[in-house]
C-alpha positions as CSV (number, residue, x, y, z in Angstrom):
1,X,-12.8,0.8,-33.6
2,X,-15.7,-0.5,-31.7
3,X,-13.8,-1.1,-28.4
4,X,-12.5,2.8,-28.5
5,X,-16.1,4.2,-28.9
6,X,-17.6,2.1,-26.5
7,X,-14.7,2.7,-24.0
8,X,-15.8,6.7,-24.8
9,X,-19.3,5.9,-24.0
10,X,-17.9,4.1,-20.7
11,X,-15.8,7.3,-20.0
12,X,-18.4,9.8,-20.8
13,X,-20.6,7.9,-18.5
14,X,-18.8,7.6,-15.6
15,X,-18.2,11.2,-15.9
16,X,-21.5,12.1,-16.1
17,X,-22.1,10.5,-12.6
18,X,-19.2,12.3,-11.2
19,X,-20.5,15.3,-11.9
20,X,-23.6,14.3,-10.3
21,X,-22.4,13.0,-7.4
22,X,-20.0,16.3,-6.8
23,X,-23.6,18.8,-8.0
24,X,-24.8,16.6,-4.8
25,X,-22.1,16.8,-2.8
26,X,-22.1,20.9,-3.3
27,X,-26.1,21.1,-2.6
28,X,-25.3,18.8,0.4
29,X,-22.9,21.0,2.1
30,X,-24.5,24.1,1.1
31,X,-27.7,22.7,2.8
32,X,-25.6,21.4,5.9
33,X,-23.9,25.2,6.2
34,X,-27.0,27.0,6.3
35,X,-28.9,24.6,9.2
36,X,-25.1,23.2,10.9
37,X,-22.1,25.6,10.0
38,X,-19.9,24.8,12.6
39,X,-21.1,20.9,12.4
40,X,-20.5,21.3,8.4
41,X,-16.9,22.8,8.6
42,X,-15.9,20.2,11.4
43,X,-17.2,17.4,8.8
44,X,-15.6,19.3,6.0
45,X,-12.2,19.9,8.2
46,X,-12.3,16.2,9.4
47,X,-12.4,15.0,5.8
48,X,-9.6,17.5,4.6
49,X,-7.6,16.1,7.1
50,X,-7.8,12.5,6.9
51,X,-7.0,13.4,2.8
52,X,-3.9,14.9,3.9
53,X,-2.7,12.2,6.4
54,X,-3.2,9.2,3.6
55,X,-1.2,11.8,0.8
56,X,1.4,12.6,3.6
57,X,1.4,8.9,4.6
58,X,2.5,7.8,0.9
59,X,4.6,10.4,0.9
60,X,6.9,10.0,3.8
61,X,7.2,6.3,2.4
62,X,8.0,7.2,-1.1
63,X,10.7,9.6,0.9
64,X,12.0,7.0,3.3
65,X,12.1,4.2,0.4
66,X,13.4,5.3,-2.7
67,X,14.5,8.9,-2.2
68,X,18.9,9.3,-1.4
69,X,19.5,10.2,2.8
70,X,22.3,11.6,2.0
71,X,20.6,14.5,0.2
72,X,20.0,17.4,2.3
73,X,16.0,17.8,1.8
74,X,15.8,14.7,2.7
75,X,15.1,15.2,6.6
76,X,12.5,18.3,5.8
77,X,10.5,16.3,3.5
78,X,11.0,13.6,5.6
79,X,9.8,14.8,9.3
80,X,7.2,17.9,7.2
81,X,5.8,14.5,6.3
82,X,5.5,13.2,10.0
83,X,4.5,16.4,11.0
84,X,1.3,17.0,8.4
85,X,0.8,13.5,9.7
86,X,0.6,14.7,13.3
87,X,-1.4,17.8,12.8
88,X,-4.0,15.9,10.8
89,X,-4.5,13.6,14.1
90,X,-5.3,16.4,16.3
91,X,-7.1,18.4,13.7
92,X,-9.2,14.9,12.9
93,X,-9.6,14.3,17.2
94,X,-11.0,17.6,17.8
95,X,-13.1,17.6,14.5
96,X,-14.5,14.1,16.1
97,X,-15.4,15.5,19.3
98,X,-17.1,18.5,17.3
99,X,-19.2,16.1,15.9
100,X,-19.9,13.9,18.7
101,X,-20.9,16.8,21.0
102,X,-24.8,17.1,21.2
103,X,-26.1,20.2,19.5
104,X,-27.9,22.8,22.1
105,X,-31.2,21.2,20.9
106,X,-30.1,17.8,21.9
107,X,-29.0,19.1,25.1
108,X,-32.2,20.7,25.8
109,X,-34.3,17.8,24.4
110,X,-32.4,15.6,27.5
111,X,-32.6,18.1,30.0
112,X,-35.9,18.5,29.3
113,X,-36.5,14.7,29.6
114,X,-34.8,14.7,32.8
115,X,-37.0,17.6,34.3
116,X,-39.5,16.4,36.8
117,X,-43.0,16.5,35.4
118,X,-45.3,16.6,38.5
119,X,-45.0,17.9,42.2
120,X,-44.2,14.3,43.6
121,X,-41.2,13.5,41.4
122,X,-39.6,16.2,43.1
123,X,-37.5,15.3,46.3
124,X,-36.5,17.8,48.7
């Protein structure tokens, strides 16, 4: 009797700070959409998309392992698989290079930096 109750207290517990983290998570990306939408969706996108390579992933090897070949949706499960494989890569590259770019502050911040600051650092 004791074991189940505490096991409930465990489980109500661990719960409870899933809930937290995922109120966190929703403040987090509501913050990040109003300063960085496009930065935000390309973050939310890149996740999303390595979540549906990993499922896909296990997938195609569940399919390719212990599903008949003989049976004719076979191949569509097999190579839609493969193919939400694929399309995650290039959805997950150009999410990266979303990310990677510098924001227009950045890129004023540098050229800015690289501006010459008095008459003699300018060469004709």
């Amino acid at each position: 009797m004791f074991g189940l109750y505490m096991l409930a207290i465990y489980l109500g517990i661990a719960i409870i700070a899933a809930g937290f983290v995922a109120l966190l998570v929703v403040v987090a990306l509501a913050v990040g959409l109003v300063t960085h939408p496009i930065r935000t969706l390309a973050l939310v996108f890149h996740k999303l998309a390595a979540l549906a390579a990993g499922l896909a992933l296990i997938l195609a090897l569940i399919v390719w392992f212990w599903y008949d070949h003989s049976k004719p949706d076979f191949v569509p499960c097999f190579w839609g698989s493969i193919g939400v494989i694929v399309a995650s890569i290039l959805i997950r590259a150009f999410a990266e290079w979303i990310l990677e770019r510098p924001t227009k502050a950045e890129r004023r911040a540098l050229e800015q930096a690289s501006a010459p600051t008095s008459i003699s650092d300018t060469r004709l």
